[in-house]
NUDOLUM-178694 format. One record per residue (C-alpha): x, y, z; residue in one letter. Coordinates in nm, 3 decimals. Each point is the difference from the previous one (the first is absolute). Layout:
{site {X Y Z} 'A'}
...
//
This chain:
{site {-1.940 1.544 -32.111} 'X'}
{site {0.345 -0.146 0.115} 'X'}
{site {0.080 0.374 0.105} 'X'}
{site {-0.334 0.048 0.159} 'X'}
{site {0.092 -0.355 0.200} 'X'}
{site {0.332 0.102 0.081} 'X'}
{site {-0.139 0.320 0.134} 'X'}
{site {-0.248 -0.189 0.200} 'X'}
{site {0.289 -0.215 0.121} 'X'}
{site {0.191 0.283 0.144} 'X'}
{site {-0.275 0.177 0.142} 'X'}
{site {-0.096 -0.287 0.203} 'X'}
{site {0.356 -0.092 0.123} 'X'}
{site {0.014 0.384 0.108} 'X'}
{site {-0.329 -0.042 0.202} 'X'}
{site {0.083 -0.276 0.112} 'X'}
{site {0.346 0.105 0.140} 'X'}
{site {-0.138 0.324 0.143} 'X'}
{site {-0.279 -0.223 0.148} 'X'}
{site {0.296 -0.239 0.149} 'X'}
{site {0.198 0.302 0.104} 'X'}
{site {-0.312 0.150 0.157} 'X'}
{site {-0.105 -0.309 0.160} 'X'}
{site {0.385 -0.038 0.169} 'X'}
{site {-0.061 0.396 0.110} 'X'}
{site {-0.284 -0.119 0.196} 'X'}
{site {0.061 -0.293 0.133} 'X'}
{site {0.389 0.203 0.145} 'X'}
{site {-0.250 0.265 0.142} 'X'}
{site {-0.198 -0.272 0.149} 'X'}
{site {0.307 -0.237 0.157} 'X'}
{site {0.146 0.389 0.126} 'X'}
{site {-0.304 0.131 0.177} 'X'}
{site {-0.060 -0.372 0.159} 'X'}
{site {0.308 0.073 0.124} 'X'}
{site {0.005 0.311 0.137} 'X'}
{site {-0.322 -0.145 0.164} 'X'}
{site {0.200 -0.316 0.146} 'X'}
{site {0.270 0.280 0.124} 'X'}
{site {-0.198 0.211 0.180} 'X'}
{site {-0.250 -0.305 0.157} 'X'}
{site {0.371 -0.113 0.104} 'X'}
{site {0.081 0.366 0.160} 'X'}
{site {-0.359 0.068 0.191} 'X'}
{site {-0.029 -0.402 0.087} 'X'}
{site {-0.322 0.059 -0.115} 'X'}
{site {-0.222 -0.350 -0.266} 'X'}
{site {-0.252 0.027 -0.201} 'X'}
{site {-0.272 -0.255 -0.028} 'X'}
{site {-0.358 -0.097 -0.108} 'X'}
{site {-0.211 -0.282 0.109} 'X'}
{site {-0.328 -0.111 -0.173} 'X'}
{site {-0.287 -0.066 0.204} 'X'}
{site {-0.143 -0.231 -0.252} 'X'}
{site {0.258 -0.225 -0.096} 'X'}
{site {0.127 0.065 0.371} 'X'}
{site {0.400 0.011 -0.203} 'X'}
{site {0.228 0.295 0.054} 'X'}
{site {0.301 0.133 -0.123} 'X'}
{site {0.280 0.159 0.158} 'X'}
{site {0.311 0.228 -0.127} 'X'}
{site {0.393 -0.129 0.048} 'X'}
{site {0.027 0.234 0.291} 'X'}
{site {-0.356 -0.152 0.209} 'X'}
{site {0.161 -0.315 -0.037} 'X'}
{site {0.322 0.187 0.156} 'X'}
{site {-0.172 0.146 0.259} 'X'}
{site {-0.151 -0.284 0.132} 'X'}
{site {0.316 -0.267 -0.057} 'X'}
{site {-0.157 -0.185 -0.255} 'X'}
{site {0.177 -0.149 -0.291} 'X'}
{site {-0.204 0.072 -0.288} 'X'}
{site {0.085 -0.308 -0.221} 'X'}
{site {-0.128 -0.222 0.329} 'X'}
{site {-0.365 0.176 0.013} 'X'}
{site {-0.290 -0.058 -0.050} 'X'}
{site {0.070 -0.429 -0.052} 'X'}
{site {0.198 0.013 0.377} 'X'}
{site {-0.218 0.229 0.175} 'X'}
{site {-0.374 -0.049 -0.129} 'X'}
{site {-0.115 0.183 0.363} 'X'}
{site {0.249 0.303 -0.027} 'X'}
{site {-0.207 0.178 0.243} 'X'}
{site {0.093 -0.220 0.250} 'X'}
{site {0.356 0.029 -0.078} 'X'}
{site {0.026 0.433 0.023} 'X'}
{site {-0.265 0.092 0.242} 'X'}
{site {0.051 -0.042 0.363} 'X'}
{site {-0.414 0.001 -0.004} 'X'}
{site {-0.135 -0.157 -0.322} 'X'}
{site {-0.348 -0.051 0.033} 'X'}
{site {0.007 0.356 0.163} 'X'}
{site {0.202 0.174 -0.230} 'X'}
{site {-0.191 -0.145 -0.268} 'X'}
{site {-0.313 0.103 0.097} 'X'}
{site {0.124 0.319 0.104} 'X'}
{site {0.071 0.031 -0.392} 'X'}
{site {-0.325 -0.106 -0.122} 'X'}
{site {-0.185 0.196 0.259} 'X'}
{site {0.151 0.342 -0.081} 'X'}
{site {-0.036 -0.105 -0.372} 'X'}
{site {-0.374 -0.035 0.000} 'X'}
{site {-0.041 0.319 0.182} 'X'}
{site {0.240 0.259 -0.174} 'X'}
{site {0.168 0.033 -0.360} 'X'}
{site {0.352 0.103 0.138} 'X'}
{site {0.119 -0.085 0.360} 'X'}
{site {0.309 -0.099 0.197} 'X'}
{site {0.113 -0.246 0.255} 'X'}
{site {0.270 -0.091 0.194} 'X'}
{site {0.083 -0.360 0.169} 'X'}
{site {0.255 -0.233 0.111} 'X'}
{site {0.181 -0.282 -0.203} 'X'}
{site {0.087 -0.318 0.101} 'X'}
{site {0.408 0.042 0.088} 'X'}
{site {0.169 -0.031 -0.256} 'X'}
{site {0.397 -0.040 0.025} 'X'}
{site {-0.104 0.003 0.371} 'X'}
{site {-0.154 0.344 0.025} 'X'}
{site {-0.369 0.106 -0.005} 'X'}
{site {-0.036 0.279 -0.281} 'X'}
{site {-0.267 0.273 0.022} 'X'}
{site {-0.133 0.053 -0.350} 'X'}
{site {-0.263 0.300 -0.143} 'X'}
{site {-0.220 -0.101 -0.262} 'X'}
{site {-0.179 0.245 -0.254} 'X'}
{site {-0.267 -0.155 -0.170} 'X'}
{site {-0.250 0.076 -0.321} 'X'}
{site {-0.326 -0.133 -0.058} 'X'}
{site {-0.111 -0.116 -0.293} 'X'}
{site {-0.376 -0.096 -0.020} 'X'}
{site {-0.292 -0.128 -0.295} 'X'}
{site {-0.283 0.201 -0.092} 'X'}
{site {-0.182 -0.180 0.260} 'X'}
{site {0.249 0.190 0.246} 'X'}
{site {0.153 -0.310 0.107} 'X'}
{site {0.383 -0.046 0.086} 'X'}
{site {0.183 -0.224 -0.275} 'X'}
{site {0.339 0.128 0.057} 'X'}
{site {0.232 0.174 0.235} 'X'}
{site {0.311 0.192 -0.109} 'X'}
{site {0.250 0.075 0.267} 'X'}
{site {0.363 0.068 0.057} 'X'}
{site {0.122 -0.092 0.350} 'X'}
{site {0.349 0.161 0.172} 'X'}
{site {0.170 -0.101 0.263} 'X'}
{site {0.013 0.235 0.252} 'X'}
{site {0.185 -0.179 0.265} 'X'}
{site {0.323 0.246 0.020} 'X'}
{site {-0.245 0.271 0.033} 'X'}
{site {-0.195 -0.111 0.276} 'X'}
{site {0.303 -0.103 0.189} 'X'}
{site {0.087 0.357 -0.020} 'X'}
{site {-0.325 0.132 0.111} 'X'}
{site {-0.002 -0.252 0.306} 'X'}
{site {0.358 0.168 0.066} 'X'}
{site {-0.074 0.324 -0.060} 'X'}
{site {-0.314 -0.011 0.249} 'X'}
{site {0.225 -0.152 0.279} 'X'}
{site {0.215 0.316 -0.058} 'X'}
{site {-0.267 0.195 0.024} 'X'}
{site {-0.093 -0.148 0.317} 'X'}
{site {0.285 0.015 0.156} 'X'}
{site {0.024 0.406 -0.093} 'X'}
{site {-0.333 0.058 0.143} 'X'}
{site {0.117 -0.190 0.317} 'X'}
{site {0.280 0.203 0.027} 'X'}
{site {-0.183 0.321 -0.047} 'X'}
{site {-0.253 -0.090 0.274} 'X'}
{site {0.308 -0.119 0.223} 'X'}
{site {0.185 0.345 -0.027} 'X'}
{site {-0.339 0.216 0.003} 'X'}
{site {-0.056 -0.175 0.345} 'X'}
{site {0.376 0.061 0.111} 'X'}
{site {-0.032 0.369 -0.132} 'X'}
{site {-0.390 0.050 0.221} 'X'}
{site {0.179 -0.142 0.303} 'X'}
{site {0.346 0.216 -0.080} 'X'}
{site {-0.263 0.312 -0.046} 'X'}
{site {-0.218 -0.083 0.369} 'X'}
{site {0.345 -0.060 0.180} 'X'}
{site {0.123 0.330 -0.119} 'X'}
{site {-0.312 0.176 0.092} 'X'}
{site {0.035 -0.142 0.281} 'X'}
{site {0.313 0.106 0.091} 'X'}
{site {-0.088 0.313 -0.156} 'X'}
{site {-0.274 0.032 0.268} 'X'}
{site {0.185 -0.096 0.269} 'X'}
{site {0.267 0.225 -0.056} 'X'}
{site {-0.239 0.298 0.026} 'X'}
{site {-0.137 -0.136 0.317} 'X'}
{site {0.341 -0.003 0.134} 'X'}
{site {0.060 0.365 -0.098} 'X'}
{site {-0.361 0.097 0.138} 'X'}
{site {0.117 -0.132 0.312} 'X'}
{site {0.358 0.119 -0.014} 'X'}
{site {-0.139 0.346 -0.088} 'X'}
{site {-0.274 0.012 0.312} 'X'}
{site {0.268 -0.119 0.264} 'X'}
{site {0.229 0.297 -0.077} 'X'}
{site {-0.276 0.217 -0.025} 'X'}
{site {-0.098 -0.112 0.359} 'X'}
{site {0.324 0.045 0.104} 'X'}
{site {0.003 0.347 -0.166} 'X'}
{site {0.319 -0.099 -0.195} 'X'}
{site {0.037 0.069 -0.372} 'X'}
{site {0.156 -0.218 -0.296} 'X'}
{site {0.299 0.066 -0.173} 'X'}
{site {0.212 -0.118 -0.271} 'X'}
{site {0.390 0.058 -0.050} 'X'}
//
């Protein structure tokens, strides 16, 4: 029996280790991925978030909080109307959100914040609907990026464009007019000839070159 105990004994403190050493496993593959996660929310300045319509709370990953200049350990007891705080158009935005949410499963929007560190961000949400049986909308699942750099681009980029076209239209109408004058001159040049050609011809002289 004191063998069969011992035995026992072991056994468990070997399950129990592997169960300790599995356990750490996890967790490390856990704390790694939620990193990898944090990274590359960091690299495409892109939060994740969900908000429940029920208990009307939400929660928001480090890099929302980022995006919109918000120290987390300050929200939600310092900002209790955080819509007011990011959106340049709450009550819009907001029932922009719910709107599109009662009306489609997956959708996207894009808005204005608030400035924050003086300067208006443009931010593109993607959101997921989750609903009851009843079909109703209990929760929304979103991540939202900031998409400010890009659009500054695009705004740049069509200005360029612009000003190409502009240019092309300006040296198409410089090239017409180059292209009539030369006619033109073209036609006038044969006139002359004609004319050259039927004065000798009434003076019964010929043409010659050297």
């Amino acid at each position: 029996p004191e063998e069969e105990a011992f035995t026992s004994a072991i056994a468990a403190l070997i399950a129990q280790t592997l169960g300790n050493a599995e356990r750490k496993q996890a967790e490390e593959a856990l704390r790694e991925s939620e990193e990898k996660m944090k990274r590359a929310q960091q690299i495409s300045k892109t939060g994740s978030w969900y908000y429940d319509i029920a208990t009307k709370t939400e929660e928001w990953s480090n890099e929302c909080f980022n995006i919109y200049g918000i120290k987390k350990e300050d929200y939600p007891e310092n900002h209790p109307h955080i819509a007011d705080i990011i959106y340049k158009n709450p009550e819009g935005t907001l029932n922009r959100f719910l709107t599109l949410a009662e009306k489609n499963d997956t959708y996207e929007l894009e808005y204005d914040t608030t400035p924050i560190s003086g300067k208006v961000k443009r931010i593109l949400s993607y959101c997921e609907v989750e609903r009851d049986k009843k079909g109703k909308v209990v929760k929304i699942f979103g991540t939202d990026q900031d998409i400010t750099e890009r659009k500054c681009l695009e705004k740049e980029l069509e200005k360029h464009q612009v000003y190409l076209e502009e240019l092309i239209e300006e040296r198409t109408v410089e090239l017409e007019k180059e292209i009539i004058k030369r006619k033109q001159t073209e036609k006038a040049l044969v006139k002359s000839r004609e004319r050259v050609e039927l004065a000798l011809k009434s003076a019964d002289l010929g043409m010659w070159d050297w």
